[in-house]
C-alpha positions in Angstrom: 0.0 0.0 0.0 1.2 3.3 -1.2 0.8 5.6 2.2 1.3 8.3 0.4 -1.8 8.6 -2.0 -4.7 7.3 0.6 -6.0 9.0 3.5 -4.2 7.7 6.2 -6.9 8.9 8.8 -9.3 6.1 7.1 -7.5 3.5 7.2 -8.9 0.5 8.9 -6.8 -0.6 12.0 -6.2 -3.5 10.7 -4.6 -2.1 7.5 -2.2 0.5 9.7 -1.2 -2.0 11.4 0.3 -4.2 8.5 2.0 -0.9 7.3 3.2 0.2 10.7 4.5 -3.1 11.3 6.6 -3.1 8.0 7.7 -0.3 8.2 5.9 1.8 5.1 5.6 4.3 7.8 6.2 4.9 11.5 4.1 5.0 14.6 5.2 8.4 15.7 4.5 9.7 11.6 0.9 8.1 11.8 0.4 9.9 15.5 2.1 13.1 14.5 -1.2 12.8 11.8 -3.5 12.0 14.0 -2.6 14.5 16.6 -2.2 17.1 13.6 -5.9 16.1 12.6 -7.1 16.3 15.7 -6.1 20.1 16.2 -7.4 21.2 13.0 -10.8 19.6 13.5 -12.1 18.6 16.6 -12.7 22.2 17.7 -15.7 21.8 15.7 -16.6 17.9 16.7 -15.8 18.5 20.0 -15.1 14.4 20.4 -11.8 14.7 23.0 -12.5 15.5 26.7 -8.3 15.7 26.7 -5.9 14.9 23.9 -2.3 13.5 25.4 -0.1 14.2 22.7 3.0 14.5 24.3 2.3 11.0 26.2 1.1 9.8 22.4 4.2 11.2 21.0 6.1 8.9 23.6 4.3 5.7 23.2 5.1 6.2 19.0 8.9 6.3 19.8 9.1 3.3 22.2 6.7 1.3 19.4 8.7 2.2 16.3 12.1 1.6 18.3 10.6 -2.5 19.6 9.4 -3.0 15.9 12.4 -1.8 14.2 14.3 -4.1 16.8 11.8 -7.1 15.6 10.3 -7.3 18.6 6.9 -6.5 17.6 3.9 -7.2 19.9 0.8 -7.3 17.9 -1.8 -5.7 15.8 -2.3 -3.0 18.2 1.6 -2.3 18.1 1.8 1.7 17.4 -1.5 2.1 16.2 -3.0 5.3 18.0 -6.2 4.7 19.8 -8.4 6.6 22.0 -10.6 6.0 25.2 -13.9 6.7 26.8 -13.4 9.1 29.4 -14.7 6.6 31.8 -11.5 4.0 31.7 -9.4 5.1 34.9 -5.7 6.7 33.3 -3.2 7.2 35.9 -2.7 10.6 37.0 -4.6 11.7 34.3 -8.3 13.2 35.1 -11.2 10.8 34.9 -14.6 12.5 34.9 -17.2 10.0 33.3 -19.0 13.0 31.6 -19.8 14.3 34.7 -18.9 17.4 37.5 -18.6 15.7 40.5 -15.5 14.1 38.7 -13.7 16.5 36.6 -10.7 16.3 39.0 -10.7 12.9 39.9 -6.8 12.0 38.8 -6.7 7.8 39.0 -4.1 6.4 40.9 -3.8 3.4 38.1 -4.7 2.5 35.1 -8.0 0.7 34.3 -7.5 -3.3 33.6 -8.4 -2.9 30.0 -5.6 0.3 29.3 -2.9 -1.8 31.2 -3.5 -4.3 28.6 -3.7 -2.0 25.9 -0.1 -0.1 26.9 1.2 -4.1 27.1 -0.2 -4.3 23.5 2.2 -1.4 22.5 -0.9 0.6 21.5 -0.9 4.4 21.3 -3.2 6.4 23.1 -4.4 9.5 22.1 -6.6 10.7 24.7 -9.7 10.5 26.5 -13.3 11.1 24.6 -16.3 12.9 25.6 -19.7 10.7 26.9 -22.7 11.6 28.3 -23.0 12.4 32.4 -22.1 8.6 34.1 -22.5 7.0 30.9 -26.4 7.4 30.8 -28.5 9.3 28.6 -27.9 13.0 28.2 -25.1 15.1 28.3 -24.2 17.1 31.2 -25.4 20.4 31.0 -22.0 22.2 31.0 -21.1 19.1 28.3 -21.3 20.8 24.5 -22.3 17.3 23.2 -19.9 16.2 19.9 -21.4 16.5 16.8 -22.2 13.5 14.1 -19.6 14.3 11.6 -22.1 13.2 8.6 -24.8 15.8 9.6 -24.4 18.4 12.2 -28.0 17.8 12.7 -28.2 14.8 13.4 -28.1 12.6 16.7 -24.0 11.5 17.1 -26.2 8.2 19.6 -25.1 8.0 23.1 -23.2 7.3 25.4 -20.1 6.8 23.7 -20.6 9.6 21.5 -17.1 10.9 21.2 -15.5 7.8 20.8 -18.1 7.0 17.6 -17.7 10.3 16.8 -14.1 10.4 16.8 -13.0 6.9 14.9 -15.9 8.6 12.0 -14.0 11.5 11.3 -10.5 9.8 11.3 -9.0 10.9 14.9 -8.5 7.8 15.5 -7.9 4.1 14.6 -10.6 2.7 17.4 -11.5 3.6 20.7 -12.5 1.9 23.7 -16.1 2.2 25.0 -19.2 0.5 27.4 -22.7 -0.2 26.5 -25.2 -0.5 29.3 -28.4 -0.4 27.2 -27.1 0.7 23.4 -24.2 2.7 24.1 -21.8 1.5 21.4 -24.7 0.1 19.3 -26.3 3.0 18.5 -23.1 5.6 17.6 -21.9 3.1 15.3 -25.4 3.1 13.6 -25.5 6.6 14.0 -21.4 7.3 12.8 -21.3 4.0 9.9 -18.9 2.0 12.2 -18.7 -1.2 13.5 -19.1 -1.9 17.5 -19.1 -5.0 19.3 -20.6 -5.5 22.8 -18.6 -8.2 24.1 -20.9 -10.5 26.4 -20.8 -9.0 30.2 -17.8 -10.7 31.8 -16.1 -10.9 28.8 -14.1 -7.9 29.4 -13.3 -6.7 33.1 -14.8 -4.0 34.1 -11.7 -3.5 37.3 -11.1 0.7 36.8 -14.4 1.3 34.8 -16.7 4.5 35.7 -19.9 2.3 36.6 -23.3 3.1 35.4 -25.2 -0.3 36.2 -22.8 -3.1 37.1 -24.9 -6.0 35.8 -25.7 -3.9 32.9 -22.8 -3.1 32.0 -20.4 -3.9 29.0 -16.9 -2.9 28.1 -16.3 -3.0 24.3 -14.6 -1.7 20.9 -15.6 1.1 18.2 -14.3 0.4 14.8 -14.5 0.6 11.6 -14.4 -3.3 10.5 -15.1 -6.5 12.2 -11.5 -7.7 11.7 -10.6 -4.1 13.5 -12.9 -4.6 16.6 -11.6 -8.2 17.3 -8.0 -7.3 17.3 -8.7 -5.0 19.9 -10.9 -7.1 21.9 -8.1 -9.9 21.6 -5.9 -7.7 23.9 -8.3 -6.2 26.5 -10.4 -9.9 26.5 -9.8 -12.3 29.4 -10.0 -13.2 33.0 -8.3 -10.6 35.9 -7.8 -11.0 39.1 -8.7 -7.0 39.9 -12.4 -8.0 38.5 -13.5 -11.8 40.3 -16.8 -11.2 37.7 -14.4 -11.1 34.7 -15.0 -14.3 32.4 -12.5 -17.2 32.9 -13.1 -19.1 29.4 -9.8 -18.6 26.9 -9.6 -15.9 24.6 -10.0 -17.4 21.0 -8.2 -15.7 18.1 -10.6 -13.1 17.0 -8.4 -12.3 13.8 -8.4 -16.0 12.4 -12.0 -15.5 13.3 -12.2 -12.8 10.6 -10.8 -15.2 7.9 -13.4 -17.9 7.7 -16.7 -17.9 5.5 -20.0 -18.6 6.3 -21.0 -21.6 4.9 -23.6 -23.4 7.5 -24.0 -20.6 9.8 -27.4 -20.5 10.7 -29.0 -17.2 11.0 -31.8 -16.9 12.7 -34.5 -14.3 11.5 -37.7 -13.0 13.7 -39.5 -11.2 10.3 -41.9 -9.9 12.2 -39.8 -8.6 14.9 -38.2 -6.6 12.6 -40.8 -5.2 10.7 -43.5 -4.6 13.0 -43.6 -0.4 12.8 -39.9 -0.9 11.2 -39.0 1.9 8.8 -39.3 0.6 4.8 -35.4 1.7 4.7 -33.9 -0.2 7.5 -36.1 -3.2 6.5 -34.5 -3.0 3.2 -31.1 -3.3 4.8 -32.3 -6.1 6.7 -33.1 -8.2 3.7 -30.2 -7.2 1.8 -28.0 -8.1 4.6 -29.9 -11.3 4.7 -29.4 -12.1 1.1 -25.6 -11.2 0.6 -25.1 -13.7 3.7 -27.6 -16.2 2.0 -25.2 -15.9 -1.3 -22.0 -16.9 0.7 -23.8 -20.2 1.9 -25.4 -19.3 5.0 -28.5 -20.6 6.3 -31.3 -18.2 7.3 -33.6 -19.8 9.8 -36.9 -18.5 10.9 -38.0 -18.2 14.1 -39.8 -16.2 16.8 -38.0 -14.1 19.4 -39.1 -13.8 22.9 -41.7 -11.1 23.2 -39.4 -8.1 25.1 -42.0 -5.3 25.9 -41.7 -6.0 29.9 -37.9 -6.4 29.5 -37.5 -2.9 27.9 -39.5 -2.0 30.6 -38.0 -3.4 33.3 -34.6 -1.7 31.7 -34.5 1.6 33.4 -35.4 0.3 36.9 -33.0 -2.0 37.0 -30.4 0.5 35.4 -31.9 2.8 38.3 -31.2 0.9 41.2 -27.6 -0.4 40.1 -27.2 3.5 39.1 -27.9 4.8 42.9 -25.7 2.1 44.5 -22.9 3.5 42.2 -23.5 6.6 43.3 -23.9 6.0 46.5 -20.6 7.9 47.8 -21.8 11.1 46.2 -26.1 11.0 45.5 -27.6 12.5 47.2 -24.6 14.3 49.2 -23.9 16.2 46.2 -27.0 16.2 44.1 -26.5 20.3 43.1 -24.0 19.0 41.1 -25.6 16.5 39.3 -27.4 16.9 35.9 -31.4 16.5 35.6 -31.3 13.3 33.6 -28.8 11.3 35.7 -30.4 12.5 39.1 -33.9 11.6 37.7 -32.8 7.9 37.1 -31.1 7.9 40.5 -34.3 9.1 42.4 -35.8 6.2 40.8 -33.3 3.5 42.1 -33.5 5.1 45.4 -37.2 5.1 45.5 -38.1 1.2 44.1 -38.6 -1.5 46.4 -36.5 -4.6 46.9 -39.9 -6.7 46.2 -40.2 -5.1 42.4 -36.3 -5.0 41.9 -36.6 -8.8 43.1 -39.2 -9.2 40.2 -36.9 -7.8 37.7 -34.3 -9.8 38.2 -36.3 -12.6 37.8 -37.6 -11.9 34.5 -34.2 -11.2 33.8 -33.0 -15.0 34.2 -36.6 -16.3 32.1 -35.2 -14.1 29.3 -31.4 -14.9 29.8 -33.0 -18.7 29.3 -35.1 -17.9 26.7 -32.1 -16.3 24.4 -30.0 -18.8 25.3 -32.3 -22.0 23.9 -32.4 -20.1 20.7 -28.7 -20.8 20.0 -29.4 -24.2 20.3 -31.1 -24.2 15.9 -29.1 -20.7 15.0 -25.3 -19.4 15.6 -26.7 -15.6 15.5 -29.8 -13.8 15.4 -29.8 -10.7 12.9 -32.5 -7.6 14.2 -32.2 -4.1 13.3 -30.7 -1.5 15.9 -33.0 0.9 16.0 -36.6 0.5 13.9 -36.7 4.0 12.3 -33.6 5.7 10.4 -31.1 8.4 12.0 -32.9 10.6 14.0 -32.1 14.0 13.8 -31.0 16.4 17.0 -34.4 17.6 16.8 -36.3 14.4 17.8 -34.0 13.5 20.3 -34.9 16.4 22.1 -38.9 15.3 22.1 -37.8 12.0 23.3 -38.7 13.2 27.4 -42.4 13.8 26.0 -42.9 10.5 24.1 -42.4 7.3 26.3 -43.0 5.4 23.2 -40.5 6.5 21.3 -37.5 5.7 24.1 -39.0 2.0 24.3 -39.0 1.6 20.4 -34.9 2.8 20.6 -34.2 0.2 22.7 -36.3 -2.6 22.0 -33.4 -4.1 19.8 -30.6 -3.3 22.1 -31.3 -3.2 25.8 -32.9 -7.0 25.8 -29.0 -7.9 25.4 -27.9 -6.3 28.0 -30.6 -7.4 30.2 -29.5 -10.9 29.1 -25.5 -10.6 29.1 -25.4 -11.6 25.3 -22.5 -10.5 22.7 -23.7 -8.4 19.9 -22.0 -6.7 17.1 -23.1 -3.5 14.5 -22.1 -3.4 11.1 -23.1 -0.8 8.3 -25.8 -2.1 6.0 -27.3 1.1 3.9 -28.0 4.8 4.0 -30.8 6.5 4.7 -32.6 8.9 1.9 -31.0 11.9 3.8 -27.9 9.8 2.9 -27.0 8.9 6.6 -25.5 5.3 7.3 -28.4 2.8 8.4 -27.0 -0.4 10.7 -27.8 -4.1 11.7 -27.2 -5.8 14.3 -26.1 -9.8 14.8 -26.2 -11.5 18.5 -24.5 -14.7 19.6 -24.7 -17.0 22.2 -22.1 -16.2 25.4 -19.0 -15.6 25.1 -19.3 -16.4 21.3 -17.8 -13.0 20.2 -15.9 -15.2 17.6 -18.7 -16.2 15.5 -19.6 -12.4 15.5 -16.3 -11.5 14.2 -16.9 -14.2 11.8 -19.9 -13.2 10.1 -19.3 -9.5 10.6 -15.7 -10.0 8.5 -17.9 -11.9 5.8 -20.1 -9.4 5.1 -18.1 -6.5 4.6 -15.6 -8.6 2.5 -18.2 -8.4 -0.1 -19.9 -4.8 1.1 -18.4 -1.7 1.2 -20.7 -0.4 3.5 -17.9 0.0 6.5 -16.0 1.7 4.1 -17.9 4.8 3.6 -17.0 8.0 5.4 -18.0 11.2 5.6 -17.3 13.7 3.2 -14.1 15.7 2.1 -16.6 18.6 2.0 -18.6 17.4 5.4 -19.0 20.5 7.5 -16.4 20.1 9.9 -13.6 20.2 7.6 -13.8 24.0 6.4 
């Protein structure tokens, strides 16, 4: 690959990484790039909480000098990278998106960003999230902008890290999903995400939202580029007794098989019941390029999920208030309206109801889990209408019905611990990417990576970015 005569910002990681590694170019010239990028443009995007350039710029040398000394450690060796600002980064502040916390200064690194620095990854800083990682931005938080259309929702909460591997200020970043936080930025952004299942990664040094809920997982911009990274921060760890004890697998062989006899399994009227005619379009077409390269499509019929998507925010609630516990309501002036809400209501539910919740939980957990008996993954939409602009979003405290239709295809998998992963599929007639979404049963992130690597062998979808012209960018 000539480095010279492609943009370098778009590169998948996958593909940096094979030039960084022989030595086409350097680490510190591909984070010198970045960095520059990052300067000139994120003024506007607002995606970085803090950019550590001169740590950056120190991470590139000591990469470059183990590679060029053969002692190369891996895909993620010199490729720069960035973080949600809720991963704890020694001596470096930590806020979650949120007041109470803008001078919080961790005295280690969070489990998955000491494996990342063993990698020989660079980082490039911390990215901007909503307040505690739920749903709205606190209000002294300029929220980052969606680099495709300024109008447009960027999805939440890991909004500057979708925000920022779109618009080429970065390789991939690091990011948590407690209810369809890296699901829907990718959909929102065109980029692939993949929400490990809960245990998968530790969570040890990870701002906590709802700890049940919870999932720590990758932004990228190709199913080959999200396993690599969650080959390195994968794995059991002693700091987190909840963390997942099964063996890695190698994601990036993963990525090289086909996908004769998967089974996919297919709810049709799940995913068109008051879907939009676009994002049932990608659906099908999704369905057919995976039908073409000898997979199986399997109908079936999904659990029904209205009392789960209800049950969501309760739970979230209570797990919410117990992680808050130190500084709700001691410090509630300082809280945003949004966050506080949610925490009034954890505060305020009864262990009898909770009690109930958690039992539906395990009926649905069971429920999932008997499906991947007949089907390897389940293909749904992420969201049943197209990108929804800035404008809507802000209706969405006076229309119940419209928060449970967002996440009727994401927070089920939270509720039930399954892995999940977003890939591109289509644009909307405003010209905005559309996604899908494939599940799998636990701890079968491989089989994700898999199909995901398939499709977009053959698709090009992944490969779109936003314009040379886009707004940002003059």
């Amino acid at each position: 690959m000539d480095t010279a005569t492609v943009d370098l910002h778009y590169l998948e990681l996958t593909e940096i990484a094979a030039c960084i590694r022989s030595r086409q170019i350097s680490s510190p010239e591909v984070t010198r790039v970045l960095l520059d990028r990052i300067a000139a443009l994120d003024g506007k995007l607002g995606s970085y909480v803090q950019v550590m350039a001169d740590a950056a710029m120190a991470q590139a040398e000591i990469a470059h000098a183990e590679i060029v000394a053969g002692r190369y450690r891996g895909p993620l060796h010199g490729v720069p990278i960035a973080l949600k600002d809720l991963f704890w980064t020694k001596d470096v502040p930590t806020a979650a998106g949120t007041s109470i916390h803008r001078e919080f200064r961790p005295d280690e690194d969070a489990s998955v960003l000491r494996r990342l620095n063993e990698a020989g990854a660079v980082v490039l800083g911390k990215l901007q999230l909503t307040e505690g990682a739920y749903s709205d931005h606190h209000p002294s938080v300029m929220p980052p902008k969606n680099p495709w259309n300024a109008d447009y929702w960027p999805g939440i909460s890991s909004s500057g890290s979708a925000v920022a591997t779109a618009a080429g200020l970065c390789y991939g970043s690091l990011a948590s999903d407690t209810g369809g936080s890296i699901r829907w930025p990718c959909a929102a952004n065109g980029l692939t995400g993949l929400k490990p299942s809960w245990g998968r990664v530790s969570r040890h040094g990870v701002f906590e939202l709802a700890a049940t809920l919870d999932h720590v997982g990758t932004i990228a911009r190709s199913a080959a580029d999200a396993g690599a990274m969650l080959g390195v921060i994968a794995g059991r760890d002693h700091a987190d007794p909840t963390a997942a004890l099964d063996p890695v697998p190698d994601y990036l062989a993963a990525a090289e098989q086909d996908v004769r006899g998967l089974r996919i399994g297919f709810d049709a009227t799940w995913s068109s019941d008051g879907v939009d005619v676009t994002t049932q379009r990608v659906l099908w077409e999704a369905i057919e390029v995976m039908r073409a390269q000898g997979a199986e499509i399997v109908d079936l019929q999904f659990p029904d999920v209205k009392q789960t998507v209800a049950d969501w925010v309760p739970n979230c609630a209570v797990e919410a208030a117990l992680a808050h516990e130190a500084t709700y309501p001691a410090r509630k002036h300082e809280y945003g309206p949004v966050l506080a809400s949610v925490i009034e209501t954890g505060r305020g539910l009864s262990g009898v109801d909770y009690q109930k919740i958690l039992r539906r939980r395990l009926e649905l957990r069971g429920r999932i889990a008997s499906l991947f008996e007949t089907i390897d993954v389940l293909l749904t939409p992420v969201h049943p209408f197209p990108p929804l602009t800035l404008a809507m979003i802000q209706t969405l405290g006076e229309q119940p019905g419209l928060i449970a239709r967002l996440q009727e295809y994401t927070c089920p998998f939270n509720m039930s611990g399954h892995p999940t992963i977003t890939l591109p599929g289509g644009v909307s007639t405003t010209g905005l990417p559309i996604a899908f979404q494939l599940v799998a049963g636990n701890l079968d992130e491989a089989t994700l990576i898999r199909a995901g690597a398939a499709f977009q062998r053959v698709t090009s979808w992944h490969r779109r970015h936003p314009s040379p012209n886009s707004w940002w960018q003059h």
